[in-house]
Every structure is written in structure tokens, then in C-alpha cells.
C-alpha positions as CSV (number, residue, x, y, z in Angstrom):
1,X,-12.9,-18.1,-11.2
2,X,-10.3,-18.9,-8.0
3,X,-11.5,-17.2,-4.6
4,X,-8.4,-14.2,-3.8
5,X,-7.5,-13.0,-0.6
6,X,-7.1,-9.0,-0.5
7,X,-5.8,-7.4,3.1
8,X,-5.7,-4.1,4.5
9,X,-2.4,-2.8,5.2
10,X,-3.9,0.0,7.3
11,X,-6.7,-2.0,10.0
12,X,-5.8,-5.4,8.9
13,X,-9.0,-6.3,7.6
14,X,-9.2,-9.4,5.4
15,X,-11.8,-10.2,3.0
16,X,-12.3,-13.2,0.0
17,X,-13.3,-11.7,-3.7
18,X,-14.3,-14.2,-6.6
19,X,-14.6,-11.3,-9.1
20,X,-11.0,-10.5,-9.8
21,X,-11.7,-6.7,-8.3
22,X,-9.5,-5.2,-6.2
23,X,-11.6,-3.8,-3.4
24,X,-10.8,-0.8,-1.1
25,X,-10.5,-0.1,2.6
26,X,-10.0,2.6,4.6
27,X,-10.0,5.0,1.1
28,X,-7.2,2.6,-0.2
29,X,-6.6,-0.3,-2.2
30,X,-6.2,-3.9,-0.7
31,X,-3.3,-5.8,-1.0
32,X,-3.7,-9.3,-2.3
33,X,-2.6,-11.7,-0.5
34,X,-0.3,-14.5,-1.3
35,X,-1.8,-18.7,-1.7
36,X,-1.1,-20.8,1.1
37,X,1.2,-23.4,0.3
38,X,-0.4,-27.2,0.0
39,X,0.4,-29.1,2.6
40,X,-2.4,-32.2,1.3
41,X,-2.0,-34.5,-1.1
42,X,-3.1,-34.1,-4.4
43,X,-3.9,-38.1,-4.8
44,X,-7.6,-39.0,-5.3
45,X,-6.6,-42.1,-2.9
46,X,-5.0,-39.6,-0.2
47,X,-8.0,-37.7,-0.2
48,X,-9.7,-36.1,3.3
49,X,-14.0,-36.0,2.6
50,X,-13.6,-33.2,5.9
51,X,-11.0,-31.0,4.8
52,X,-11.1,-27.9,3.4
53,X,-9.6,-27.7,-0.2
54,X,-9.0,-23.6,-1.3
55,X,-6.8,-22.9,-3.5
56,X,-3.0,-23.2,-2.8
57,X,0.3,-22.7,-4.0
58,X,1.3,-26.5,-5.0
59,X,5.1,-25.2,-6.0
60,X,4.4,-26.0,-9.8
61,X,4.4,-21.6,-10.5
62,X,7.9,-22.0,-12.3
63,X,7.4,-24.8,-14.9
């Protein structure tokens, strides 16, 4: 299951779920947020050992 990001619209906390709840701050839902959008490679051969690779929004959502 991907990692989500949920903020809070009221104190701007942000926290990661893996469990597909929404959780709840300040006596309200979260709002999830949005993927980043990829900015590395997706090439084997392009690949960074150092870099961080979380889930991203690669442009692909519409086909």
C-alpha cells in the first residue's frame, strides 16, 4: 500500500498514513494531500542510489 499525505487545514499539521485511513486533527478530518510531481527519471540507467524515491505523480493519471 502507497504512503498518503493527509494535512490539517486548521494548524497545518502534516502527517504520512500507509493504512488508507483518514486520520483527524483538531476534531476534524485531514485533507489529503496531492503527489508531488516526478522530477527523476524513471530509467534503471538514470538512477540516484541517494535519492529519495516516494511516490509521485509521473503525469500518466489520464491514460
Amino acid at each position: 500500500m502507497e504512503i498518503e499525505k493527509y494535512e490539517c487545514k486548521n494548524c497545518g499539521k502534516i502527517v504520512r498514513v500507509q493504512d488508507g485511513k483518514v486520520p483527524s486533527c483538531c476534531d476534524k478530518p485531514m485533507e489529503k494531500l496531492p503527489l508531488d510531481i516526478c522530477t527523476q527519471p524513471v530509467h534503471a540507467e538514470h538512477a540516484r542510489p541517494m535519492e529519495d524515491e516516494d511516490a509521485c505523480d509521473d503525469g500518466r493519471a489520464g491514460e
